[in-house]
C-alpha positions, 0 to 999 in steps of 0.5 A: 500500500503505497502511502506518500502524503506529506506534511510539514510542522514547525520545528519549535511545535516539535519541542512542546513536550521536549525540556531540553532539546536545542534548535538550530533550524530556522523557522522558514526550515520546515519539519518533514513529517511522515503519516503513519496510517491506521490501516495495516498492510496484509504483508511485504515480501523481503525480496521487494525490498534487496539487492541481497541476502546472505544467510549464515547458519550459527554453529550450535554446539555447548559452549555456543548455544543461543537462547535469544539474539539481543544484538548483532555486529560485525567487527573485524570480519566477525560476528559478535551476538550479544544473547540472553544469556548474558554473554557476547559469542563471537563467530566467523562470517561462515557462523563457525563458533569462534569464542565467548567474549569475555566471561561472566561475573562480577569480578575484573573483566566480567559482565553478568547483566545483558551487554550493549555493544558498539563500534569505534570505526575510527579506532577500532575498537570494541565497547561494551556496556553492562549495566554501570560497567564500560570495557574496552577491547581490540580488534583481537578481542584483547580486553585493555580498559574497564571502568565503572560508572555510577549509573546504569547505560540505558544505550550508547554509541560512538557520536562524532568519534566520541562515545555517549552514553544514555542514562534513563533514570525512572519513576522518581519521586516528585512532591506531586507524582514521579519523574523520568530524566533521560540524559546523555553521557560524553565519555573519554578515552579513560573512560570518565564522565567529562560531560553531561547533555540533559535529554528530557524530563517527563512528568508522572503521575504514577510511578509505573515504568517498562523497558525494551530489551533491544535498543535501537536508539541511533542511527549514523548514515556517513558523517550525520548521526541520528537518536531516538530516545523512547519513554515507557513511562504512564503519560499520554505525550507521544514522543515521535520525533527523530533528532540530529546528534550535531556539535552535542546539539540535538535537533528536531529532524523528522516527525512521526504523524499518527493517524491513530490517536493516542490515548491512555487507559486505566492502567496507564497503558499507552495506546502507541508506544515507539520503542525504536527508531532506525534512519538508513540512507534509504529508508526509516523504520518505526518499531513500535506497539499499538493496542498490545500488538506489535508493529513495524513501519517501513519507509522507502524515501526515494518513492515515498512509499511506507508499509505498515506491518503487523509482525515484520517482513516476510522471508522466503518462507513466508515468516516475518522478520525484523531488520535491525541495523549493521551498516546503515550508511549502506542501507546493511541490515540483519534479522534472526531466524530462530529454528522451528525444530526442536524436540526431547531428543534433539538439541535445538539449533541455533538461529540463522541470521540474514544479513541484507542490503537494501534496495 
């Protein structure tokens, strides 16, 4: 279904419900905005959409078995899986397991909470998040510094050849109700807090929270970068908004329109809740859930064509699949096939990953 209306807002319209957000646009500068329509569309196949696919079936042994594909990246020439299990397992470009990242615990070099990932090009080095602790490691997988903060890392990513880090901090209290404080970290190369970049401050009126385990929070297409910052909090503001990340400036670049209208229940239950969003040369995608089910908007911007999909693109065989982000200035993405096979007598596999550029 081909959806190509447009409209434009004013970019200080945009900042009604953001505290801390600066604007660098001119009023003239319209804000492009984006209709994400009500009605769903019955499906989109994933060869509508390549140029090609690879597919990689992961080794599946007992040092190397996955029980849920959190992240994936690829450095130097590997595949690095953050899973639910708490660990990082590296495999080579063919899937053949290589090692486990580091190992679990508390101790010097040990993670034991669900580990982000992100990739200094320009250094070429490894980061890794868990929970307050930051590491470093090289091209060799080499662990060479840790250090831990005071807070937890929500996301993070290297913006600028410089790493931030996000921190959400929920439901505190307030004299009258609660409050959710997002802000964003500048980390040195030690590993320290040098700067502070305040994000948003929501106001609650109950206390109740969630999260999303996989976060796809920012976008970098060649030398622009890009951040989402979702709230999961009990308030009816929909934030819908993509930002530039320019000179620690983040300003108003691309605004969400639902048609459908947002609203909250008894329960402080959101109607629509954004969880990711992803900016690639070519296309836009909004994760997101509407009425408890879950959706993906893919936007093509060269024809200005937008696909609202219940559950993903569909593969080959007709299963959907969400495509996350591996190279986003090359329009390089990837999804996880988990194995439908499993019985009492037969260990289950490990998932195929898909690794994809788009049209």
């Amino acid at each position: 279904m081909k959806y190509n209306r447009f409209c434009y807002l004013l970019p200080g319209l945009a900042l009604c419900c953001w505290v801390f957000f600066s604007c660098s646009r001119s009023d003239e500068n319209a804000l492009q905005t984006i209709l994400i329509p009500k009605k769903i569309d019955q499906e989109l196949q994933l060869e509508q959409l390549t140029k090609s696919i690879k597919l990689i079936q992961l080794e599946t042994n007992d040092r190397s078995l996955l029980s849920g594909v959190l992240d994936i990246k690829m450095f130097n020439e590997k595949i690095y899986v953050s899973d639910a299990s708490r660990r990082i397992l590296i495999f080579n470009q063919d899937g053949k397991f290589v090692k486990v990242l580091g190992k679990r615990g508390e101790g010097p070099g040990e993670y034991d909470f669900f580990p982000h990932m992100t990739i200094d090009e320009e250094s070429n080095l490894l980061y890794v998040a868990s929970a307050r602790k930051l590491y470093v490691y090289s091209k060799e997988d080499e662990l060479l510094l840790e250090n831990a903060l005071s807070f937890n890392v929500n996301a993070f990513s290297v913006l600028e050849d410089k790493l931030f880090v996000l921190r959400q901090e929920l439901s505190i209290p307030q004299e009258e109700g609660f409050l959710n404080r997002a802000s964003f970290y500048e980390i040195n190369k030690s590993l320290d807090v040098v700067d502070t970049i305040p994000v948003r401050e929501v106001k609650l009126k109950s206390g109740s929270a969630s999260d999303f385990p996989i976060k796809n929070y920012f976008s970098t297409v060649g030398p622009d970068h890009f951040v989402y910052v979702p709230d999961f909090g009990s308030q009816i503001l929909l934030h819908d908004t993509l930002y530039q990340f320019k000179d620690k400036i983040l300003t108003p670049f691309l605004k969400m329109n639902f048609e459908t209208i947002q609203t909250l229940d008894k329960s402080g239950i959101k109607k629509i809740q954004i969880h990711n969003v992803i900016n690639s040369k070519s296309f836009l995608f909004c994760e997101y859930y509407s009425d408890g089910n879950y959706l993906l908007f893919v936007y093509e911007k060269e024809s200005a064509i937008g696909y609202n999909l219940q559950k993903g693109v569909l593969d080959g065989n007709g299963n959907p699949v969400v495509l996350r982000p591996l190279d986003l200035g090359r329009d390089i993405f990837y999804f996880v096939h988990q194995s439908e096979y499993s019985d009492s007598e037969t260990e289950e596999q490990n998932p195929t990953i898909g690794i994809v550029q788009l049209k």
